[in-house]
N, C-alpha and C positions, 0 to 999 in steps of 0.2 A: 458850829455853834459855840459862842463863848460862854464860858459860863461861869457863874456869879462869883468874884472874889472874895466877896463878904462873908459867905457863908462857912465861919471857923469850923465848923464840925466834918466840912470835908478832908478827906485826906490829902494831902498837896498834890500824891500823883496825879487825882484827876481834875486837879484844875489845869486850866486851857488859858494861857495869855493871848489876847488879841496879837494879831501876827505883828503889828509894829513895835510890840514887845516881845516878841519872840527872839533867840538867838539867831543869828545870821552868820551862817559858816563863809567864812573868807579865807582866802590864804593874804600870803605877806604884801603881794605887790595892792592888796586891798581889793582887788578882785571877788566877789560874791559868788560864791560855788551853787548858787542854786538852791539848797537848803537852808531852809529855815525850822527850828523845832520850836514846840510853842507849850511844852508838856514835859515834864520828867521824860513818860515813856517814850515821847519824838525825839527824845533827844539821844537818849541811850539806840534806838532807829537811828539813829542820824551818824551817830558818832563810830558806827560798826560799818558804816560806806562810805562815808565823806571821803576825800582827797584827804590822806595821810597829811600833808603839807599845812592841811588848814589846822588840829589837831597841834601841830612843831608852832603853826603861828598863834597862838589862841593860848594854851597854855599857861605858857612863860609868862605872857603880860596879865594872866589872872581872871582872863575872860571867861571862862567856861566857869569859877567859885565868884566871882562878881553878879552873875547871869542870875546863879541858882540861890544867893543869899536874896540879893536885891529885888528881883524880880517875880522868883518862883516862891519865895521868904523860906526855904530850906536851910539854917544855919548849919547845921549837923551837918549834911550830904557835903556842903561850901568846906565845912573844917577838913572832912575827909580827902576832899583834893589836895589838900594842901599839904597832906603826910605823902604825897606821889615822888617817890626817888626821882628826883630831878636827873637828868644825862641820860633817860632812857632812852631806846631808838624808836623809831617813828610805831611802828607797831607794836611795841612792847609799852609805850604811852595807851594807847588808842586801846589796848586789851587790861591795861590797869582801870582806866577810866572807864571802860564800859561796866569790870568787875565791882569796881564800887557804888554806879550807878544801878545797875540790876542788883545789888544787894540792898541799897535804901529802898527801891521800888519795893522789894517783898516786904521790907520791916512795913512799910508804910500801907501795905494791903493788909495784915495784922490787926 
């Protein structure tokens, strides 16, 4: 069930984007990995299985802080991506980005 965007006084976590606004995990050749997250919490879910590769391809091009300003309207959680040491390894991405993403989730149940 999607639920109401309008409603300012919810917390962002629990809004629910319709799945054709949800993020679409793909890796580089453009290949769709099967997940899609449609939620802060789907997505920090998402980002702790996903195929590493998609993570290396998403990134760099801004997809993952594009997703969560535009979409999710989180500017803050979007800014903290973008302080992520750029050259990390595929795992060491994927354990940053989950860490700041399960950190906004709790500021935002607060």
């Amino acid at each position: 069930m999607v639920q109401d965007l309008s409603n300012k006084k919810m917390p962002k976590l629990l809004v629910t984007v319709p799945f054709d606004k949800g993020f679409h995990f793909k890796v580089e050749s453009g290949a769709y990995t099967g997940l899609t997250a449609t939620s802060l919490f789907e997505f920090a879910e998402k980002v702790k299985v996903v195929d590493v590769n998609s993570i290396l391809f998403h990134y760099p091009r801004g997809d993952f802080q594009n997703w969560v300003e535009n979409t999710v309207g989180d500017k803050e959680l979007a800014n903290r991506f973008c302080f992520v040491r750029t050259g990390l390894s595929g795992e060491s991405l994927r354990n940053q980005l989950l860490k700041i993403t399960q950190k906004r989730i709790r500021e935002l149940k607060k």
